[in-house]
C-alpha positions as CSV (number, residue, x, y, z in Angstrom):
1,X,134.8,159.7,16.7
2,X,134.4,158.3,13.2
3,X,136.4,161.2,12.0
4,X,139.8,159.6,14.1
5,X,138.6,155.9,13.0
6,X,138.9,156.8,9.4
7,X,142.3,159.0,10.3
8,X,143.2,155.7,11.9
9,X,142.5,153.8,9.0
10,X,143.8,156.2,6.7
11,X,147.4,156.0,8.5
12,X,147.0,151.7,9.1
13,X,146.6,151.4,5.3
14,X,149.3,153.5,4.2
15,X,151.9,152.2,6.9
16,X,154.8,150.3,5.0
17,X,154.9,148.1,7.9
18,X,152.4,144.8,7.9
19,X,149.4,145.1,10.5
20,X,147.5,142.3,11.2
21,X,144.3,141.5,13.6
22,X,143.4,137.9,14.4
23,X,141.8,135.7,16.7
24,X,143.7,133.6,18.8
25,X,142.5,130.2,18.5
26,X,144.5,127.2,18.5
27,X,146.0,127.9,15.0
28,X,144.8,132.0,14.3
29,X,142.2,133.1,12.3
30,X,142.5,135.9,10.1
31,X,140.7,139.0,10.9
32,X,141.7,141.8,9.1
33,X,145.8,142.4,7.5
34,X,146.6,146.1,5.7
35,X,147.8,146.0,2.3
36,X,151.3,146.4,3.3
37,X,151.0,142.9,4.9
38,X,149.6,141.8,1.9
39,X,152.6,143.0,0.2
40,X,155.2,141.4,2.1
41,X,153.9,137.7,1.8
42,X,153.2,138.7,-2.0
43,X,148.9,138.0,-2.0
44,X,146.6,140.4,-3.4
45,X,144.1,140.1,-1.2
46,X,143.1,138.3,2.6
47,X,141.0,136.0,1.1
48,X,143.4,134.5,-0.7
49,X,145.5,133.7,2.3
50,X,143.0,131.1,3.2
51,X,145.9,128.2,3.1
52,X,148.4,130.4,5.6
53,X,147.6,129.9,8.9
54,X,148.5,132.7,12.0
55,X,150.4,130.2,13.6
56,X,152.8,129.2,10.1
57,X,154.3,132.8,10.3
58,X,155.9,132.6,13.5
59,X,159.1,130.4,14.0
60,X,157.8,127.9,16.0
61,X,154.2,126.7,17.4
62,X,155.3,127.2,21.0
63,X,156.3,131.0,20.3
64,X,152.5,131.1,18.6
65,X,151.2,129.2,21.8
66,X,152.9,131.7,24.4
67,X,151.4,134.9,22.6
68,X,148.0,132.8,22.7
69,X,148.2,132.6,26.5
70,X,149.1,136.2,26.8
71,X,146.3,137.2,25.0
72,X,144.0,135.0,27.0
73,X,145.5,136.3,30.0
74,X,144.8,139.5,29.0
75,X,141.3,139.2,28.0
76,X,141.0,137.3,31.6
77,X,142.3,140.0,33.0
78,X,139.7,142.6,31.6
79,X,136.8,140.3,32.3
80,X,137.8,140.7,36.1
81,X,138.6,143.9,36.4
């Protein structure tokens, strides 16, 4: 097991594409973002994204707010089942 989590890890940190984790809240909170993502919005590290919110990213608050309510209907759905 922690052989394919560092694997993982390995292959998430080298992708060329931006990965991000957060918590959907009412505006995002950062969890984690690979360097690639770092990269594309030009900081050099998550900390120092502190003034970029999830929600500024996407186009507009209610495509943020849909995506919020999926998620929450996902995690629903996992409490129930």
């Amino acid at each position: 097991m922690k052989n394919s989590e560092e694997q993982y890890r390995s292959l998430v940190n080298n992708l060329n594409a931006g990965v991000f984790r957060f918590v959907p809240t009412s505006s995002g909170q950062w969890k984690w973002v690979n360097p690639a993502f770092l990269a594309i919005f030009g900081y050099p590290s998550i900390d120092e994204m502190g003034s970029i919110r999830v929600i500024d990213l996407f186009q507009s608050e209610d495509d943020y707010h849909d995506l919020e309510k999926i998620f929450r209907r996902q995690k629903l759905s996992e409490i129930l089942n």
